[in-house]
C-alpha positions as CSV (number, residue, x, y, z in Angstrom):
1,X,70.7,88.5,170.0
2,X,70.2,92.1,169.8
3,X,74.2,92.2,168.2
4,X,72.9,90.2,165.8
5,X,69.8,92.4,164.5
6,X,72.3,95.2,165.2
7,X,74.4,94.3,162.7
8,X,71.8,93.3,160.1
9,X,71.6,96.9,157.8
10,X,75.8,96.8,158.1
11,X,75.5,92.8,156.4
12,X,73.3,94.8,153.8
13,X,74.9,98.2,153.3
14,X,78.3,95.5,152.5
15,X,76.3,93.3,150.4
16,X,74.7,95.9,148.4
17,X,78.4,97.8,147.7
18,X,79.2,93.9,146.7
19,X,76.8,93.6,144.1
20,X,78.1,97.2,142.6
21,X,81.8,96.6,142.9
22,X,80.5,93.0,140.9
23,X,78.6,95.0,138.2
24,X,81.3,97.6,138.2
25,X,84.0,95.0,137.6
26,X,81.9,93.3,134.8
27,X,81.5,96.6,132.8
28,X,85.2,97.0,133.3
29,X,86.0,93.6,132.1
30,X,83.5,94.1,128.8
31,X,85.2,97.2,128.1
32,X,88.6,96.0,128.4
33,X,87.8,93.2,125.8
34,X,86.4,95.5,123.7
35,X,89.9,97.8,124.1
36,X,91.8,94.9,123.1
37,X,89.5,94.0,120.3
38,X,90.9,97.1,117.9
39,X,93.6,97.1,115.5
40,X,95.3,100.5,113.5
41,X,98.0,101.3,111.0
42,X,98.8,103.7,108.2
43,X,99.1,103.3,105.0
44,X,99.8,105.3,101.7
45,X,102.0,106.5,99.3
46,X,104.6,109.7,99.1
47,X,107.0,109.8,96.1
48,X,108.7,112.0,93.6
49,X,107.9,111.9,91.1
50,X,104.6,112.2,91.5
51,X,102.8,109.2,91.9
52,X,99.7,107.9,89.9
53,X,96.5,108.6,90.9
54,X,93.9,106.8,92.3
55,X,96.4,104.8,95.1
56,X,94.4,101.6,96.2
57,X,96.1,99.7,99.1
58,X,94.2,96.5,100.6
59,X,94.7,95.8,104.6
60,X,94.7,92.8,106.2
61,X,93.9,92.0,109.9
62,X,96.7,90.4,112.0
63,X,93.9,88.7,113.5
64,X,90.0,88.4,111.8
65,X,87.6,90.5,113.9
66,X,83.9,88.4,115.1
67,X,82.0,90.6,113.1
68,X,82.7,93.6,110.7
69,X,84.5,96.5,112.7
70,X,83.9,100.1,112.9
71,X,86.7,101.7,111.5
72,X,87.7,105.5,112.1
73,X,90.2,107.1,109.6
74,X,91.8,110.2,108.9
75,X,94.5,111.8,106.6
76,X,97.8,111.1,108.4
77,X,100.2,113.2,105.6
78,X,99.5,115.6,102.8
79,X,102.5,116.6,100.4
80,X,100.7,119.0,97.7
81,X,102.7,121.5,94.9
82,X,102.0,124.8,96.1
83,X,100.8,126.4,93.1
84,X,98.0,124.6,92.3
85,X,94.8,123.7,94.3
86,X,94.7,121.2,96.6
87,X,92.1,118.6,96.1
88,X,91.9,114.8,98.1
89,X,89.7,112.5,98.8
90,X,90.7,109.7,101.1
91,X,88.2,106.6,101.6
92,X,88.0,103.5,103.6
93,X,85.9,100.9,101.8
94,X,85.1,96.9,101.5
95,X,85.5,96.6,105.4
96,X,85.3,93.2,106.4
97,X,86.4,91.1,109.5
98,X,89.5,90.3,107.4
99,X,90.7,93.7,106.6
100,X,89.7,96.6,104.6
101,X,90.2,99.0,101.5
102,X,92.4,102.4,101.7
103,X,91.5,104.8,98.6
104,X,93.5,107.9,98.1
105,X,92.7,109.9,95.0
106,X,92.9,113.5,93.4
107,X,91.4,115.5,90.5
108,X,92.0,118.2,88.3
109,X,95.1,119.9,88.5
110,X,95.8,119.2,91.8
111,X,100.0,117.8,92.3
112,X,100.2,115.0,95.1
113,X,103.1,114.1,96.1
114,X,101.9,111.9,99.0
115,X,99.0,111.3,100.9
116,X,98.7,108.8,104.1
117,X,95.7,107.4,106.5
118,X,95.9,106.7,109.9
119,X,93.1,104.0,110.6
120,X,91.5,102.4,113.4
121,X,89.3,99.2,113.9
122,X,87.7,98.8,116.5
123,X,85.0,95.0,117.3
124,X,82.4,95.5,119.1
């Protein structure tokens, strides 16, 4: 009998690193799903001669997201005339669990050549 109280605080110490490796493996699993949840791409324009400005390109999804994504973006290529200012804006917009919007655009003087986004979605 006394093996048997003995071994009692061992029985818990195991259960209780159970119960974390459990929880530990459940975060795991969440963030896993949420890893293969995400979708990216490029997209843009670079031609000679120079193209017209404001480029609008619409994505769509491979697969629809469960709710709207958060998408992270950034300028992927910049081809510019190099005696002239240089002047971009590139936007994401309309992002929906479908797809989303890719706006490249210039002002003034600037000469664009090309201009590409690298984008990310990501569900929650």
């Amino acid at each position: 009998m006394e093996q048997v109280y003995a071994m009692k605080p061992k029985l818990a110490a195991l259960e209780a690193k159970t119960k974390k490796m459990e929880l530990d493996l459940t975060v795991q699993q969440q963030q896993m799903e949420t890893l293969q949840n995400r979708e990216s791409g490029v997209v843009g324009i670079h031609t000679i001669p120079i193209p017209n400005w404001p480029y609008t390109q619409s994505v769509t999804f491979q697969t629809p997201f469960e709710a709207k994504p958060t998408v992270t973006y950034g300028l992927y290529l910049l081809d510019t005339g190099y005696t002239r200012n240089t002047r971009v804006i590139a936007e994401v917009t309309d992002v929906t669990k479908t797809g989303l919007q890719v706006k490249l655009n210039t002002w003034a003087d600037t000469e664009l050549y090309g201009a590409r986004v690298s984008w990310m979605a990501c569900g929650q």
